[in-house]
N, C-alpha and C positions, 0 to 999 in steps of 0.2 A: 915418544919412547915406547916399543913394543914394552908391553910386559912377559915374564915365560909363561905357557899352559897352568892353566888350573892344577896343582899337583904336579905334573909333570910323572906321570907314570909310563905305563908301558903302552908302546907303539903300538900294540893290537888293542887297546880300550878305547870299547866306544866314547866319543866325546862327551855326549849326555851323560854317561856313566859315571866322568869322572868327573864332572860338575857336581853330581847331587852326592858322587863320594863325596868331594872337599866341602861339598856344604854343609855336609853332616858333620865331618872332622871339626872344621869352625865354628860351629853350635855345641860342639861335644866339648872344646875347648872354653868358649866362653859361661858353658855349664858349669866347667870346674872354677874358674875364676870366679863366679857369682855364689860356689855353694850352693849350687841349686837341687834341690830334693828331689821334687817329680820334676823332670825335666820333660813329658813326656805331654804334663798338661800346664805348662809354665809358658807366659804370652810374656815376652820380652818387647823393651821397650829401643827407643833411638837413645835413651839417657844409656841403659848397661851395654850399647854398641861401643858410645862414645866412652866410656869407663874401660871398657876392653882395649880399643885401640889405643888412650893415654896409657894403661898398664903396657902394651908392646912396644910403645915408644921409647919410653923411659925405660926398657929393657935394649934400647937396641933395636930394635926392627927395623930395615928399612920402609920409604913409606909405597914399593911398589909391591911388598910383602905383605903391609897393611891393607894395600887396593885388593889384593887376591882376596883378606877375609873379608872385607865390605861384598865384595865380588858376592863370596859362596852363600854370604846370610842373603842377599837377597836373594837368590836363588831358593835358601832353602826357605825364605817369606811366599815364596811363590809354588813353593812344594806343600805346604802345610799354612793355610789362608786361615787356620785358627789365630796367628799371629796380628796382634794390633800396629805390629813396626810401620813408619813413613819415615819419612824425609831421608834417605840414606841415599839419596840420587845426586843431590847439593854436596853430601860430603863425598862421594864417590869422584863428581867432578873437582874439587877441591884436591884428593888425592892424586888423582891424574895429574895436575898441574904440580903436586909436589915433586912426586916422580921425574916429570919431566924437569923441574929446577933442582934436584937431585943428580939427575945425569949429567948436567949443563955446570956443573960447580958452582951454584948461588946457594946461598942460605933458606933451608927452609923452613915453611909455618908450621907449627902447631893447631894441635885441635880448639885449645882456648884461643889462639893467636885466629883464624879462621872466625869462630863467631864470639868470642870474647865470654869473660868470665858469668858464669851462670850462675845463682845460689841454689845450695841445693837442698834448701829447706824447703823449695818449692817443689810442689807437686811435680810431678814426671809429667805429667799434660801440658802446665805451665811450660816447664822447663822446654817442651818442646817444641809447642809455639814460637817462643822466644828465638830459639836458634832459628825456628823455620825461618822466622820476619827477617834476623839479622840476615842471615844468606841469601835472599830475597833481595836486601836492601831496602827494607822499611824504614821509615822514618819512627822517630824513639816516640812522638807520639802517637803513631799508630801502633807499634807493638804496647804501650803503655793500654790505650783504648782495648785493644783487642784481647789483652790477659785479661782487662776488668770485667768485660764481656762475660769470657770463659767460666770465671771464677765465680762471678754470679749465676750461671747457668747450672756448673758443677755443684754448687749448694743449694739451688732450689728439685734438681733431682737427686742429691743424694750420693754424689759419685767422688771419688778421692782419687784415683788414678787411671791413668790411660785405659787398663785393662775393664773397669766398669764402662769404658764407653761402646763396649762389644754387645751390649742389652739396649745400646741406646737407639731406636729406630726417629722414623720420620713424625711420628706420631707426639713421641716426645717436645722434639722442635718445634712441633705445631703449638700443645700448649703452653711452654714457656711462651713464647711469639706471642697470644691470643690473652694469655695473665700480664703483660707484661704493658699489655693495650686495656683489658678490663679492670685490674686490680689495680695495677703500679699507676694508669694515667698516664705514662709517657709521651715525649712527644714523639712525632714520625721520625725525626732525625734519631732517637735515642733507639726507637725498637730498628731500622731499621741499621745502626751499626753495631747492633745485637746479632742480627740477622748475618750481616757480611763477615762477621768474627767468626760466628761457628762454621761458616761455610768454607771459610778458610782454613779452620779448623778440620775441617772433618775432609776436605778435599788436599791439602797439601802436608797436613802433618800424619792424619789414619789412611791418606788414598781412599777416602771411599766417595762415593757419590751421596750424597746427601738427600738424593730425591725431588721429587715435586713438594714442596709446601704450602699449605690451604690457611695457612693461618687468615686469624682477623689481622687484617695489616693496614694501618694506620694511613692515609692519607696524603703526601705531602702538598699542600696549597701553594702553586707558587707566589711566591712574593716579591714583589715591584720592587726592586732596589731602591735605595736612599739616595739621593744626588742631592750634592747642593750645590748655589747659581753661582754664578763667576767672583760674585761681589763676597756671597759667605764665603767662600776659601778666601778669598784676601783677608776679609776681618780672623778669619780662624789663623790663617799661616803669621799676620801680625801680631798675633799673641802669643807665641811660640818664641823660643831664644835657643840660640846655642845649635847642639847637636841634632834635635828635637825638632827644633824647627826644619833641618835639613834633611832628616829624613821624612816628614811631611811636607818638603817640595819633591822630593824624589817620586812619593809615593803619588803626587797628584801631576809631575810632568811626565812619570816613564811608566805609572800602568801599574807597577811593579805589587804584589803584596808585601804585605808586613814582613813577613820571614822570610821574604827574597831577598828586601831591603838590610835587614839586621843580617844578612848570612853573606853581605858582599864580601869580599876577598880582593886585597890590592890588585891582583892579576888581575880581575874582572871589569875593570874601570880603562875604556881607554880614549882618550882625551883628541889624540888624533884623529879616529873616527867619530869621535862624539856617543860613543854608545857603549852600553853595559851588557854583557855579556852574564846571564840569569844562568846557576848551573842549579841541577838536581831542585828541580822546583817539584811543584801538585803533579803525580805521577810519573816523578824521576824522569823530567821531560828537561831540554837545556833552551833557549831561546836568545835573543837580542832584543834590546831597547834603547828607546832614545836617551841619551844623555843631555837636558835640558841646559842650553849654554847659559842660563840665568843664576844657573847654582854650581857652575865649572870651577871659577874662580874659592869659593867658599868648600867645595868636595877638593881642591888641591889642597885646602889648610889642614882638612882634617886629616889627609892622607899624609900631609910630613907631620903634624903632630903624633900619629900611630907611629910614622917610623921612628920618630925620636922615644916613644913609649920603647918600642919595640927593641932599640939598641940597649936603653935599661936594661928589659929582662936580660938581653944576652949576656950582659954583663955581670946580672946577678945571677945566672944559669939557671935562669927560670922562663926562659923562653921555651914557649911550646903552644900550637892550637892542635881541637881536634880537626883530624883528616877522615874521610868517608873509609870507609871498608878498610883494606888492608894496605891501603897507599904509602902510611907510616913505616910499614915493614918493608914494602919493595923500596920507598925510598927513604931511609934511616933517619936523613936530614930534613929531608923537606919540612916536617915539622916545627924544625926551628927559623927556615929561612921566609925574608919579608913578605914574598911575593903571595904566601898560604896565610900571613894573616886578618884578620878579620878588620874590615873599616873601619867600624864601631866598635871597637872592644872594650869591655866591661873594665871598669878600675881594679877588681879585685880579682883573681886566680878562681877558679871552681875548679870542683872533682869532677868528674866524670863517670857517670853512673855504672854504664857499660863496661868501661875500663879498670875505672876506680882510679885514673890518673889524672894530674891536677895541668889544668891547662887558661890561657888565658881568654873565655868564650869570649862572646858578643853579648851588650847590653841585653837586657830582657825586655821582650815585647810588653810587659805591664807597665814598666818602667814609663813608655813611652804613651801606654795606655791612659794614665792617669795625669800626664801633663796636656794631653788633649781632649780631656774632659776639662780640663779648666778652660784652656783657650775657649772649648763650647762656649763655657756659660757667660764667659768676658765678652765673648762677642755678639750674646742675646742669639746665638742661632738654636730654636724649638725644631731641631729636628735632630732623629737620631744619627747620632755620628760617630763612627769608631773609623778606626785605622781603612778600614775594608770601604768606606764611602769615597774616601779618595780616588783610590780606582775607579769606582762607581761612575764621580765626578770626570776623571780621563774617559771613561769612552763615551761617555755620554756629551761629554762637550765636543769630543773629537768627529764622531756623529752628526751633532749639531754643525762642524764648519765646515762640514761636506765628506768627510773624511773614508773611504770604499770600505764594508763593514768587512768584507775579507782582511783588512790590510787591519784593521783592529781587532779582528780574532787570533792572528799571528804576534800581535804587537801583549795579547792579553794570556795568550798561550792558552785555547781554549780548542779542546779537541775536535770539538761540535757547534758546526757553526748556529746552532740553534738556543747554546748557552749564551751566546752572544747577541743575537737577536732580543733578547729580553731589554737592550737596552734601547729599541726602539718604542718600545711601552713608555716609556717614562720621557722619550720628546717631546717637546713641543715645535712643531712643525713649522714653518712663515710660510708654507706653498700650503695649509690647510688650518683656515681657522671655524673654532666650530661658535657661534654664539646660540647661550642657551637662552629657552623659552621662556625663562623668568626673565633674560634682561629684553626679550623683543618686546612683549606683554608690557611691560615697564614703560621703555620710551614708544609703546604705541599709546598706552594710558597719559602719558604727560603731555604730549602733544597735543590728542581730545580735551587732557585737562587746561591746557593754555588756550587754547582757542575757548573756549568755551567760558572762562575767566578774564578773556579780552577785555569785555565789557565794562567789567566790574572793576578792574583799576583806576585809580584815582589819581596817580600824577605818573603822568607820562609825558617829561621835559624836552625831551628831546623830536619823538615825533606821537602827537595825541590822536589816537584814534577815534573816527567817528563811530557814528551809531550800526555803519557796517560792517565794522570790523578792520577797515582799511587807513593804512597812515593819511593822514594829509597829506603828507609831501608826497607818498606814491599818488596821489589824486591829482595834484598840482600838476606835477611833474607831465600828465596828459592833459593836462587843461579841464581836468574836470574838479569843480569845486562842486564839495559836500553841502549841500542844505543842512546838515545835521548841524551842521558849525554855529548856523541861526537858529537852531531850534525847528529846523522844516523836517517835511518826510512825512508822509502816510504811513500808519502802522499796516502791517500785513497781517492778517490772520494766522493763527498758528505759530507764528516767528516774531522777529526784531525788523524794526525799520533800517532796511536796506538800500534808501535810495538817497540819492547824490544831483543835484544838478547842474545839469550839463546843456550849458546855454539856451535856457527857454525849454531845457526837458529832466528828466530822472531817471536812476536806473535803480532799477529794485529790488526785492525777491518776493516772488509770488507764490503762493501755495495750490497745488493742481488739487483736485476731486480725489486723487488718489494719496494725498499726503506728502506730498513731491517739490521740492521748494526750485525755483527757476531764478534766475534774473532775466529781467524786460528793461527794455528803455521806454520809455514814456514817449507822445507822442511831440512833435516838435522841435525834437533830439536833432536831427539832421537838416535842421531850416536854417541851418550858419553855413552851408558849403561842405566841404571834403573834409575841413578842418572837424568840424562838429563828428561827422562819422568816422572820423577817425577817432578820436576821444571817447565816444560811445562804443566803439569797439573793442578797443584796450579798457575800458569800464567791464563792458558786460566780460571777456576776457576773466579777468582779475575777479571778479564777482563768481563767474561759475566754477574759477579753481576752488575757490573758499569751498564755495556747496561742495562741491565733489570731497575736499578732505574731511569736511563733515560727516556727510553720507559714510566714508571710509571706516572712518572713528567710531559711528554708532553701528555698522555694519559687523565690527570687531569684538566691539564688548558683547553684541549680543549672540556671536555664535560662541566665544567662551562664555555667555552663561548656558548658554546651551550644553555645550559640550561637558562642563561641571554636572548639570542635573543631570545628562545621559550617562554622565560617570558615576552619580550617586546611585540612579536608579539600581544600576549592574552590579554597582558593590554591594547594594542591599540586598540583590540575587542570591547572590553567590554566600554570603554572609547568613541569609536563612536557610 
């Protein structure tokens, strides 16, 4: 819908001209409305716009009458930058769409009806925020977060309305930000949604640039999510009954968060395709998920139990949910009909803070909080667990059964696929196993310590080892019987009697000049034929494996003591 010229004067005036006339007429007017004294050093705010424009409505104005004066103020915001006014751009386009459902014969919104009812005991800064987030489509608890922000920033420098925030530079920001890390302790997440409040602040509600800031800025370390194994979610989700339980399958078969889960809406469920349909999620983003068939059967109960709730209220003319933005007013009914309301919904009616009107929410996330702290501790799982682990648990298992980490950044509705990556941290891999140095060390010592304890056992039933270390039956088994069995054998110098005889010979271990232990066969070893040297050879065989894992074993311990004292040495370097 065109609107007419600014003013609409005469056909020889320049157009500039008759811009900054009507901006000034509308400033001149909203001065008498306000009672304004010095109008000349008077910094008006978005709160006495929106005060002007309800005063014209309620007179009658129409609202492409109303667009002319939003029109001329900012224009004359733009003539005179003494002014602290923002956000008049949202209701400007707001206006426009009135106009245009004005000319169209629909029914149009209000200014309250647009960002909903304000108190106006709150500060004008406040106040302003608030409308900015609701026009935005903020979520209630980010505008909730972002006033508390505000509010503490405004009381530690001293400021009570918009118009003090015209002294407030970068500097300022800086030590709030730097107090707020030295004094208060905070953590990263808490300064740093300090940080994004005012900048919201000062960039959509004053328009201004807020700067570079130097603050001390706190850290954030990332942190390995929580996962747990296939086995602790069975024991967790067994502990679970009812409603409770079924949205903790939800939450660990479709990805989904907590408040995607509690915010379903009958439309959003559809059974045919199998999949849920996620609207207005973490950054007013919409997605799809799977609808796990394991819980189909049990999500169709609860869905004719709502509707049977839900014919109730009609009947008691208490049917109603909230609807996002201004959906309520373009569609009158929708509010009451089945398909807007909520999966889960609460037993009891709530008000509605924003509106102030009493509608039938969704359960609350503590609600749900606190029955799965029980299930935890029923099922003995020591790890931390909340709602958000479930997720966790989805892509990390999904991961685990091969699953393309694209196709679960989409599934987890993750802008960056690098948020998503964190959950190959916390894998454990089958194509990469690592064993640590404590457990090689370990069964390299047990090994040295069995061998080396050979000797010293005292009932060995099954097969008794001679004085070499070797079963009888391995000895048998080549035709070589042990002497030791009778008590024969030459001791060897340095070591244990290691020989065995082998028809009219022995096989031993001998010590060299250099400390060196061999096995030898004895002389007469091979005066039986091919048979004998064969049996001497599977001997000595068998005999030099032994030495060599010996040699291995003592070769082991002594370069980790080694490597201990060169490690002492360095630490005692360093350490003086």
């Amino acid at each position: 819908m065109n609107t007419p010229a600014m003013g609409g004067g005469a056909d020889s005036e320049d157009p500039r001209e008759a811009r900054e006339r009507w901006a000034n007429i509308w400033f001149g007017g909203m001065v008498r409305y306000h009672n304004v004294k010095d109008p000349d050093r008077w910094v008006f705010a978005v709160d006495d716009v929106v005060a002007f424009l309800r005063a014209k409505l309620q007179a009658g104005m129409p609202a492409w009458k109303r667009l002319l004066i939003v029109d001329g103020l900012i224009e004359y915001e733009r003539l005179h930058p003494r002014s602290s006014l923002g956000g008049l751009e949202p209701i400007r386009s707001k206006l426009q769409e009135l106009a245009h459902r004005e000319g169209t014969g629909e029914d149009p919104l209000t200014i309250d009806e647009i960002v909903g009812p304000i108190s106006p005991r709150d500060p004008d800064a406040v106040q302003a925020l608030r409308r900015q987030c609701r026009l935005e489509g903020k979520a209630m608890k980010t505008e909730k977060a972002y006033v508390g922000k505000l509010r503490g920033f405004m009381a530690a420098r001293g400021l009570e309305r918009s118009a003090d925030f015209a002294e407030v530079g970068e500097r300022d920001i800086e030590h709030y930000l730097t107090d707020l890390v030295v004094e208060g302790d905070v953590a990263p997440s808490t300064q740093n949604q300090a940080f994004y409040a005012l900048r919201f602040f000062f960039e959509h509600v004053l328009k201004r640039d807020m700067g570079p800031i130097n603050a001390t800025r706190s850290t954030k370390h990332p942190n390995i999510p929580s996962v747990m194994s296939e086995e602790e979610v069975r024991e967790v989700l067994s502990r679970l009954a009812g409603v409770h339980r079924l949205i903790a399958q939800l939450l660990y078969g479709s990805g989904m968060r907590i408040s995607e889960a509690l915010r379903l809406r009958m439309k959003d469920v559809d059974f045919d395709l199998m999949q849920i349909q996620v609207h207005h999620s973490k950054g007013n983003k919409s997605r799809f998920v799977p609808l796990p068939q394991s819980v189909a059967d049990e999500l169709r109960k609860q869905m004719q139990w709502r509707e049977h709730l839900h014919e109730q209220d009609v009947i008691m003319g208490q049917a109603s949910v909230w609807l996002p933005y201004a959906l309520d007013k373009k569609y009158p009914e929708a509010h009451r009909e089945l398909k807007w309301q909520f999966v889960f919904a609460s037993q009891r009616l709530s008000k509605d803070p924003r509106s102030h009107r009493f509608h039938r929410h969704h359960i609350h996330a503590d609600t749900f909080a606190k029955q799965l702290r029980r299930a935890v501790r029923g099922a003995e799982v020591h790890k931390h667990v909340t709602s958000h682990t479930f997720r966790h648990s989805f892509a990390t298992h999904l991961l685990k059964g091969g699953t393309d980490i694209r196709t679960i950044q989409e599934l987890l509705g993750h802008a960056d696929l690098k948020t998503t990556m964190i959950y190959t941290h916390v894998l454990n891999r089958d194509d990469v196993k690592v064993v640590s140095p404590l457990d090689r060390m370990s069964a390299s010592g047990s090994k040295g310590t069995d061998q080396s304890k050979g000797q010293g056992r005292q009932e060995e039933p099954t097969a008794p080892s001679n004085q070499n270390g070797f079963a009888e039956s391995e000895l048998a088994s080549t035709g070589v019987a042990g002497s030791a069995a009778s008590g024969e054998g030459d001791p060897v110098e340095g070591g244990r009697v290691a020989g065995a005889s082998v028809t009219g010979g022995q096989v031993r271990v001998e010590t060299d000049d250099g400390g060196r232990e061999h096995p030898v066969a004895e002389a007469g070893a091979a005066a039986n034929g091919m048979a004998g040297r064969s049996s001497v050879s599977v001997a000595l065989g068998r005999a030099g494996n032994r030495v060599k894992k010996r040699r291995r074993s003592s070769w082991s311990r002594w370069r980790l003591r080694s490597g201990l004292i060169r490690f002492g040495r360095v630490f005692a370097k360093l350490k003086s």
